[in-house]
N, C-alpha and C positions, 0 to 999 in steps of 0.2 A: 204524033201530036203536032198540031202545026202551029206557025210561028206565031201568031195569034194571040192566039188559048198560050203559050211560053210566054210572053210578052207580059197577060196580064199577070201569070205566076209569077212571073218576075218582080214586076208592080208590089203586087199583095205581101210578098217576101220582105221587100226592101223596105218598104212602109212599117210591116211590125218589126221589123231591125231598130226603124228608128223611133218607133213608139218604147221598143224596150229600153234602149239608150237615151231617150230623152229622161223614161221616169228611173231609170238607175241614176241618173245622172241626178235631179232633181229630190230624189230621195236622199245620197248622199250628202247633196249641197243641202239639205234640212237638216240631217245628223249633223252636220260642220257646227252650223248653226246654232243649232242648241245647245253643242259640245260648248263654243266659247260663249252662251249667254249663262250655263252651269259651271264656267272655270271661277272660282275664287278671284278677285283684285285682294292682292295684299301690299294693304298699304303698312309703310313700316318708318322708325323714327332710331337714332344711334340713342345709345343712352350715353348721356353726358352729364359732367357736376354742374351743379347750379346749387346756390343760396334759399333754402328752404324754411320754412316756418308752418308748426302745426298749432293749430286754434284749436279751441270750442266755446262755440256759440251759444248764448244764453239771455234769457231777459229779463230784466229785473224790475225794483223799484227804490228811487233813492231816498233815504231818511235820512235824518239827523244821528249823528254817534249818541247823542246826550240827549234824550227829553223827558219832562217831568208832565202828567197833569197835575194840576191843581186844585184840589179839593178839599174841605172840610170837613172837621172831626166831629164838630158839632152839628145839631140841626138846628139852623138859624135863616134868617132872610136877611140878604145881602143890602148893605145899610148903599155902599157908595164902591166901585170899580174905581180904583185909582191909576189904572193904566191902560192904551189900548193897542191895537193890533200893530205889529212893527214896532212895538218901543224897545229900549234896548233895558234891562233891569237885570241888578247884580243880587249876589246871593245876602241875605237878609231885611233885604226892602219890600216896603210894604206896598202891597200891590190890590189889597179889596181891604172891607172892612165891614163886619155882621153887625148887625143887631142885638146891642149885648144887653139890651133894659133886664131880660128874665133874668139873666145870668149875673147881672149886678145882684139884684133882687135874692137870688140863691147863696149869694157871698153874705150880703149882709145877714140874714137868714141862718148861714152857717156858721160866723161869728157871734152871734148870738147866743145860739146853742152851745158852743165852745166855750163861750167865758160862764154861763150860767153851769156845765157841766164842770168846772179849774174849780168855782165857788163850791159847787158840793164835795168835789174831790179834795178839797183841801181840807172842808170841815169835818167830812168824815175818817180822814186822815188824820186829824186832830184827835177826836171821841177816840177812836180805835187807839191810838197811843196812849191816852189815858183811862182805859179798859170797858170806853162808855159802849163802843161799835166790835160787832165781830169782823173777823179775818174773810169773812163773804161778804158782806158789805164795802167791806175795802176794793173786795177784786170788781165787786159792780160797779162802784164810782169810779175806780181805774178804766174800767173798761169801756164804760160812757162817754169817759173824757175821752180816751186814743180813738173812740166812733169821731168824737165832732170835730177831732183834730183831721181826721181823714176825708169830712164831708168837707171842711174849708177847704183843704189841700184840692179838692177833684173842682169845687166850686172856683178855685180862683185859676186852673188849668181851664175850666170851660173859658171862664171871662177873657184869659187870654187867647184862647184860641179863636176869640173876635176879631184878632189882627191878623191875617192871613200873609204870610211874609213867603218871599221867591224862595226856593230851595236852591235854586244854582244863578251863576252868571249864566244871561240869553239874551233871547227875543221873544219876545210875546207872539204865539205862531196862533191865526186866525180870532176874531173878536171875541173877546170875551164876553159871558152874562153880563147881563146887564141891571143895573140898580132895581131892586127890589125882588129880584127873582130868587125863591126859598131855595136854600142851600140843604140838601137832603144827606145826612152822614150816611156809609153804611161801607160794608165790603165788599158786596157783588156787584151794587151799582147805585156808587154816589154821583154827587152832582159834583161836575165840573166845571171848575169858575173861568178859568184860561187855562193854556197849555204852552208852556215854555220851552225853547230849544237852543242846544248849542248850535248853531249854522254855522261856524268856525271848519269843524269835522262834521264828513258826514259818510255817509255809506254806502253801499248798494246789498240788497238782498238778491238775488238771482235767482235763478231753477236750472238746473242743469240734470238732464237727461241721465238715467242710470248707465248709459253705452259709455257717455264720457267724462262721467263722476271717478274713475280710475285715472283717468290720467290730469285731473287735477290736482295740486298741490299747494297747500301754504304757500305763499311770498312768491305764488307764478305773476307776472305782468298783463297787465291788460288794459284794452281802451275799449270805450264806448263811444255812442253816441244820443244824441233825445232830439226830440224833432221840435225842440225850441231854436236849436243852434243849427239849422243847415249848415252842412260842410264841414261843421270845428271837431273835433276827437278829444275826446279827455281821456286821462290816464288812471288805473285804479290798482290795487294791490292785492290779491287776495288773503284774509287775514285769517277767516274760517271756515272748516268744512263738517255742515253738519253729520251725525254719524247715524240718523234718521231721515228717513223717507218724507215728505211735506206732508202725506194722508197718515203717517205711522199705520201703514198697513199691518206690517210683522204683530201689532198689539190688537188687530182685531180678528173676529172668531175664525175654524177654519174656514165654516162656510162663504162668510163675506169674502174673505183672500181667496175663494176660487171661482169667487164670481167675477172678480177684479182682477183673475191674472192677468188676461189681457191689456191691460189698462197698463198708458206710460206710467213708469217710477220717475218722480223727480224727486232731489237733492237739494238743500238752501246752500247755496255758498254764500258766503259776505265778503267784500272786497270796500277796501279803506279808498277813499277819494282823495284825488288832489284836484282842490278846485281854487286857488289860488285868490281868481278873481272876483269869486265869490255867484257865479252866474247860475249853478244848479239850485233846483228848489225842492223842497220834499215831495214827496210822489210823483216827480218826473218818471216817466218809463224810460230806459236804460237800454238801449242793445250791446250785449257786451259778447269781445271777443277774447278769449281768456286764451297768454301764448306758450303752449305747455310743451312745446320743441323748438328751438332751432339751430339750425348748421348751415354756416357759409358755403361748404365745400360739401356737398353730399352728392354722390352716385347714384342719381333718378332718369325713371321713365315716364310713361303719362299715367294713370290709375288705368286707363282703358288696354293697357298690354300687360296689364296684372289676371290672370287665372287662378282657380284654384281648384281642386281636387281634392279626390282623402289624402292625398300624402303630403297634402301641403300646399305652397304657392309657389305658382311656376309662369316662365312669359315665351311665347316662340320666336325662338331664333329667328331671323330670315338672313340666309346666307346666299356670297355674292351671283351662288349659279341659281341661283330661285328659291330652292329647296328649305325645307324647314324644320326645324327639333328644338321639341318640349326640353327648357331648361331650368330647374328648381329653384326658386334664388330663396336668398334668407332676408327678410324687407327688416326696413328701419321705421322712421317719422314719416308721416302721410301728411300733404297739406292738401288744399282743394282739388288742385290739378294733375299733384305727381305722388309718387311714392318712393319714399329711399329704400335701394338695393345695398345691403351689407353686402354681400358675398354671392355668387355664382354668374357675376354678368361683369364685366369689362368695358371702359370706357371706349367707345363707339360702335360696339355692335350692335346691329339694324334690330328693332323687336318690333313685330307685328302692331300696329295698334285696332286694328279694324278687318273683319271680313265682309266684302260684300260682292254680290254677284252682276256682272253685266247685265244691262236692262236692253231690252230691243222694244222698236217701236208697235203695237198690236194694232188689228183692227177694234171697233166697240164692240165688236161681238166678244172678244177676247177679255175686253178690260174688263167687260158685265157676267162673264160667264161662274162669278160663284163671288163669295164674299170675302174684304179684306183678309190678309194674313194675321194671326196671333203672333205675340212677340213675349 
């Protein structure tokens, strides 16, 4: 073979030498690649004590502790409204006044009848003593008499019931009817002259979710607020916890309850107001934060290095050579951010709060080659 023809074998050789070492090379340096855009960053945080507080959240509406409507017994047309909206009136003051003409009219009517019923009852009380009347005519004039005694009685109750007087000390809470408007008696639905309240005390009804109707309690603390007062926080009490659902789902059929499992349960809680300076008003909307833990001194992490599993709840170590191990802890009080460790963590060991993966820069063919990730 002559030097030539060697020459270019030589060539051809060394060439695919470095074709091969270019793409072994190039291959590897892609595996590195992907190795650290696939390594975990594990971000990690000590756990340390800190002063905790656990809420739950709820919204209400504020009413008066004390309100009366006021309505009448009789069916009458209202003669004159003696008070009007924002007055302040004590308990027995008169506050409307009906239309009593018929209801004179029945009095006198039933006095009548009464004395003219006393004159026969007496005389045949007389005869009958002196053998003129039997012993049944007696009970009939008795018993004529105790009718018109009983029809005066209901007649002079109606007449009074023309004066319509306050049931409690208040305030007259929005305007009342107005003169001449017929005052309808009844039980389902009378007519309503005004509505009186004590503003003094007042309330809030709330709704609170069946997740954290367990950890509310009588006499827990809490503040709100209402978007009349930007900024100010009022203080409230919890006083009651209803032991009913607001739908009273449990009382309807089973069909309906399995139409509605899905559907949120909420809970009435009532909480006592302290409003001092008098500035809440009935049916303000309330956001209330009801405070059902807290601890100065509590042994917390973030909520996001909390896990859990069938066997419970657990957080991962991250110790000082990198490495990491599932560690079970016993939790306490949860507030927004953190959660208290009872037992199996120690104050300042590193706990994972995040895993997330190195990002490299693509080209658009890369960015576009399929659709967002699911999370």
């Amino acid at each position: 073979m002559d030097k030539t023809k060697l020459k270019k074998r030589l060539k051809w050789i060394i060439l695919l030498i470095v074709i091969i070492a270019a793409g072994t090379f190039g291959y590897n340096y892609y595996q590195q690649k992907q190795q650290i855009a696939n390594t975990p960053i594990i971000e990690s945080v000590p756990a340390k004590y800190i002063s905790m507080k656990s809420v739950v959240s709820a919204t209400g509406t504020i009413k008066p502790l004390e309100s009366v409507e006021v309505s009448s017994k009789i069916t009458a047309r209202v003669k004159q409204v003696l008070v009007k909206e924002n007055d302040h009136v004590t308990a027995g003051q008169t506050v409307a006044l009906l239309d009593g003409k018929d209801y004179e009219t029945q009095k006198e009517q039933a006095e009548f009848t009464l004395n003219n019923a006393k004159i026969k009852y007496d005389r045949t009380s007389y005869l009958y003593n002196i053998g003129a009347k039997s012993k049944e005519e007696l009970d009939d004039a008795q018993y004529n008499y105790d009718t018109a005694e009983s029809k005066l009685a209901e007649a002079e109750s109606n007449l009074a019931e023309t004066v319509i007087t306050s049931p409690m000390d208040g305030v007259v809470i929005g305007e009342p009817v107005t003169d001449g408007t017929m005052a309808v008696q009844g039980n389902s639905n009378p007519t309503v002259i005004m509505r009186i309240a004590d503003l003094s005390q007042k309330q809030i009804t709330a709704k609170v979710d069946e997740t954290d109707i367990g950890n509310v309690k009588v006499g827990q603390k809490a503040t709100f607020t209402v978007d009349a007062y930007s900024g100010k926080t009022f203080t409230a009490t919890v006083s009651k916890i209803s032991q009913t659902d607001l739908d009273n789902s449990w009382n309807t059929s089973s069909s309906s309850s399995s139409s509605s499992s899905a559907a949120v349960i909420y809970y009435s809680v009532t909480l006592d107001v302290d409003d001092p300076e008098g500035l809440l008003m009935p049916s303000m909307t309330a956001r209330v934060e009801i405070e059902t833990a807290n601890k100065d001194n509590a042994l917390a992490v973030p909520l996001s290095a909390l896990k859990t599993d069938s066997n419970g709840s657990y957080v991962v170590i991250v110790k000082k050579d990198g490495t990491t191990e599932n560690r079970y802890v016993e939790t306490g009080i949860y507030s927004d951010d953190n959660v208290e460790i009872i037992s199996g963590l120690s104050e300042g060991e590193a706990v994972s709060v995040a895993m997330a993966k190195k990002t490299t820069k693509s080209n658009n063919n890369q960015r576009n080659s399929g659709p967002p990730p699911r999370f």
